[in-house]
N, C-alpha and C positions, 0 to 999 in steps of 0.2 A: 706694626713694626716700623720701628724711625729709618729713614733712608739719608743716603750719601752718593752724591754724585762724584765719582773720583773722572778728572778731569786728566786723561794724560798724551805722552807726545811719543813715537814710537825713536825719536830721534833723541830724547831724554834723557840722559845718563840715570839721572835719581828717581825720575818714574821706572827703571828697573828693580828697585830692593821694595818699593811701594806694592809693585801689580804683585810680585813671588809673596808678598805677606797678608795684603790686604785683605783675603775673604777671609783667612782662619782669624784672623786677628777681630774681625767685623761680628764674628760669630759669637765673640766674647763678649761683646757689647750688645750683641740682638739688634746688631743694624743691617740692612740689607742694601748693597752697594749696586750703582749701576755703574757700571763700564762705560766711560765716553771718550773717544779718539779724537782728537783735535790735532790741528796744524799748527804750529810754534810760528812759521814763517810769515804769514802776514803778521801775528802779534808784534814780532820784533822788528819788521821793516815800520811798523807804524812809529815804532822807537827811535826809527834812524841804523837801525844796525843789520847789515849784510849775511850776519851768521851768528853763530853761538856767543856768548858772552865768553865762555871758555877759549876760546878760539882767538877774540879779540883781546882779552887782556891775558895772555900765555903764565904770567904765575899763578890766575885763578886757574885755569885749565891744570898745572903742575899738580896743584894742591888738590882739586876738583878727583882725578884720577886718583892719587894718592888715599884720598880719602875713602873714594868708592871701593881702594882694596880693603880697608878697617874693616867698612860697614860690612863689605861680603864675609869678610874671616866673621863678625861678630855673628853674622845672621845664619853662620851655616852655609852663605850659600857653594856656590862655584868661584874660584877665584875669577876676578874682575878682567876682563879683558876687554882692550880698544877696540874698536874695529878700525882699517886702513883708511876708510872715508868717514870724515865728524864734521858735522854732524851727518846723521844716515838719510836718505833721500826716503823720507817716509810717508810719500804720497800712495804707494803698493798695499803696503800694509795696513793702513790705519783704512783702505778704501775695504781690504779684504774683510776687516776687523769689524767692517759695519754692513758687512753681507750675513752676520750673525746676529743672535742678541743671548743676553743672559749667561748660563753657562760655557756655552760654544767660545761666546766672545773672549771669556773672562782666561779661557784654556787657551784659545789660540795667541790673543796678546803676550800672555805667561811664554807660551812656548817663542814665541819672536822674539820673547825681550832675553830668553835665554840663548836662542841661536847669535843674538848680537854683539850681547856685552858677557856674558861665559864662554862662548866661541868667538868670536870675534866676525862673525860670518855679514854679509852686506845686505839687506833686507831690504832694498831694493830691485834684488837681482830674484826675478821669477823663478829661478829652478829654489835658492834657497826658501820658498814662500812654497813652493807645489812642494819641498820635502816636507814641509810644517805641516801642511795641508796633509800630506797621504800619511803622517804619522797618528793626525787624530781622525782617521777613515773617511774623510773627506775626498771627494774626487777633483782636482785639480781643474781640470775643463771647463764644469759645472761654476765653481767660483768664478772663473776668469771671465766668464760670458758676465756673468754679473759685474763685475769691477768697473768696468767702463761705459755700466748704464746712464743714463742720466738722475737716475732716484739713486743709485750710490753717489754720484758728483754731490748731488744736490745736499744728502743726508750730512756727506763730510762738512759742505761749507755749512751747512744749518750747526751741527757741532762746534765750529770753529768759530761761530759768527755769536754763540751761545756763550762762548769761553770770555770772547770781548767783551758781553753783556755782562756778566759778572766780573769784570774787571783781573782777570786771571794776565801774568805777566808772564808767567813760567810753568815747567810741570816739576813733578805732579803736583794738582792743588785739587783740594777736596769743597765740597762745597752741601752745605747743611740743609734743611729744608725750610728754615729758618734766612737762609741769603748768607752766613756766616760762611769768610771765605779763610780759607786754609794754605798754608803754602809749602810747599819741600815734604821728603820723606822726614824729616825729624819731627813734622806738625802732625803725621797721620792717628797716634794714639789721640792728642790731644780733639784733631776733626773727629774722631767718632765719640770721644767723652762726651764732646758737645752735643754732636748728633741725637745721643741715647735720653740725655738727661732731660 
């Protein structure tokens, strides 16, 4: 089976419509996706920039938003919703996200990225992470001993330091088995045509 590394940011606006489509869409192609959490924030301090692109140039953030409501109405999903802090401080999540692997991961990412941007809930904040946690029978305690090991530390920056090695600017970006590198939810059909063929 052809594989895809889907490369995303829990802080992301557009890796949201990505992770909610990604496996069933994957299924249609016969590719098998891995889940990989990375941190946006060194990538773009290496850029020179302090925070989001949306953020610093305010009519891309205008339109950025605007746009994420289309894609949600087109895809079915939850209408789109900001959350109070943008970007989200997604050092919690994306650590929790890698106390998993395979299916686990691919549910709980799902479930964060709907707590965030369909509720608009802060995903940095540990009770909203122990609800995501006790809703997919997970024991909350259990994860959180792990978060702040040094094999989670390490696992994130090993991800993050992966994302720079292929040259990744942004999420989500998809990445082939092949090196073929992918960018934005509008590239994802197009990453796994690749992928398969």
């Amino acid at each position: 089976m052809a594989k895809i590394d889907f490369f995303y940011e829990f802080a992301s606006t557009y890796s949201y419509p990505s992770a909610m489509r990604i496996d069933d869409l994957a299924l249609d192609y016969d590719v098998e996706v891995n889940w990989r959490p990375f941190l946006l924030g060194p990538i773009f301090k290496a850029q020179g920039w302090v925070t989001s692109p949306f953020n610093l140039y305010p009519d891309k953030g205008r339109y950025m938003r605007r746009d994420l409501e289309r894609v949600c109405e087109a895809l079915g999903l939850p209408p789109f919703k900001m959350p109070k802090t943008f970007p989200a401080h997604s050092l919690l999540p994306a650590r929790v996200a890698l106390c998993f692997s395979g299916e686990m991961r691919a549910a709980f990412s799902r479930a964060v990225y709907d707590a965030e941007f369909a509720h608009g809930a802060d995903v940095s904040d540990t009770k909203v992470i122990e609800k995501i946690l006790k809703s997919l029978g997970e024991e909350p305690a259990k994860i959180f001993e792990k978060v702040n090991t040094q094999a989670i530390k390490d696992a994130l920056r090993t991800e993050t330091e992966a994302a720079q090695k292929c040259k990744i600017f942004g999420a989500p970006a998809f990445v082939t088995e092949d090196g073929e590198l992918f960018w934005g939810n509008d590239r994802l059909e197009a990453a796994l045509e690749w992928a398969a063929r």
